[in-house]
PAVEX-269867 format. One line per field, with one value per residue (C-alpha): residue in three letters; x, y, z. Coordinates in Angstrom, 3 decimals. Layout:
<vofis>
aa: c(ALA	...)
c1: c(X	...)
c2: c(Y	...)
c3: c(Z	...)
</vofis>
This chain:
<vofis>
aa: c(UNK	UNK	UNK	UNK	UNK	UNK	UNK	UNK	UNK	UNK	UNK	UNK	UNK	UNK	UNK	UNK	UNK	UNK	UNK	UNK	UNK	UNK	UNK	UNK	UNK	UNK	UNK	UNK	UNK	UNK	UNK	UNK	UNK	UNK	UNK	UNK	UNK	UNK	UNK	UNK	UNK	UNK	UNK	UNK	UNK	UNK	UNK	UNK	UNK	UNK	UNK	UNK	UNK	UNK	UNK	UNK	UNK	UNK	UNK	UNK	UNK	UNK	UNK	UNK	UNK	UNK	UNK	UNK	UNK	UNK	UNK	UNK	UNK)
c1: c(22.008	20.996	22.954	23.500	24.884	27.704	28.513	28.764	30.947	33.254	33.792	33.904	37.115	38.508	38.942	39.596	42.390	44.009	43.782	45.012	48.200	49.156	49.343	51.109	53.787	54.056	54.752	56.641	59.350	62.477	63.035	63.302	60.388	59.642	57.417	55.097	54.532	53.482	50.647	49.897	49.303	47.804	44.823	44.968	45.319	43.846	40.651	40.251	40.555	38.198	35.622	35.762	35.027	32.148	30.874	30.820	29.285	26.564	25.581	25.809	23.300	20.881	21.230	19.999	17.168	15.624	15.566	13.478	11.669	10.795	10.786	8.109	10.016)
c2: c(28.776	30.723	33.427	31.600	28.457	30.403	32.635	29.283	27.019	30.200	30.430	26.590	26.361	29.580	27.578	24.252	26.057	28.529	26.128	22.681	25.130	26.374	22.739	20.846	24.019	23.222	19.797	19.632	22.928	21.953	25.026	24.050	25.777	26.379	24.774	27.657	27.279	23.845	24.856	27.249	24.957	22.818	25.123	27.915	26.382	22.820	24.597	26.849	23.715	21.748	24.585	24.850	21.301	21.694	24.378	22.535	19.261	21.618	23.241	19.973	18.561	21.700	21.557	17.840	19.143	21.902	19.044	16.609	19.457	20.541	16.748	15.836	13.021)
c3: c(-33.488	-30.399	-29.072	-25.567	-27.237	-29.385	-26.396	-24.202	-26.975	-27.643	-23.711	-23.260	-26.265	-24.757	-21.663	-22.679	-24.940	-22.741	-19.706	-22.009	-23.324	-19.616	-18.637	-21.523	-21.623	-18.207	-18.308	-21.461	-21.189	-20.771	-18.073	-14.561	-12.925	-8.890	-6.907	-7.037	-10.630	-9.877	-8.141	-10.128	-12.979	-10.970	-9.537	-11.965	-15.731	-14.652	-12.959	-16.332	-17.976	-16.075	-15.609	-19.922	-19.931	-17.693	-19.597	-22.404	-21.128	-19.660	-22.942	-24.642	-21.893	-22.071	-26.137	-25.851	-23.629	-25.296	-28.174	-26.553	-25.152	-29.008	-30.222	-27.600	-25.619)
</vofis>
């Protein structure tokens, strides 16, 4: 496994995880929160989220690349 790959999967499910347990705590605590912590989940935790998920898509992608690359497709 190359260096850039575990570096970019540990980054990707540091994301996806801190972002995915912002939200859900948000949306399932039984406190009553303000309105600012609504946005803040919403541009903050959701972004982290969405930017892991990226991340990961995009290393998936380049993994599948450099794999044809080698293959010869």
């Amino acid at each position: 496994m190359k260096t850039r790959y575990f570096l970019w999967s540990l980054c990707s499910a540091w994301m996806i995880g801190i972002g995915l347990r912002f939200v859900l705590e948000s949306f399932f605590s039984n406190k009553t929160y303000p309105v600012f912590v609504c946005f803040d989940t919403f541009f903050d935790w959701l972004g982290l989220f969405l930017l892991g998920l990226l991340l990961f898509i995009f290393m998936l992608w380049d993994i599948k690349k450099e794999y044809e690359k080698k293959v010869g497709k």
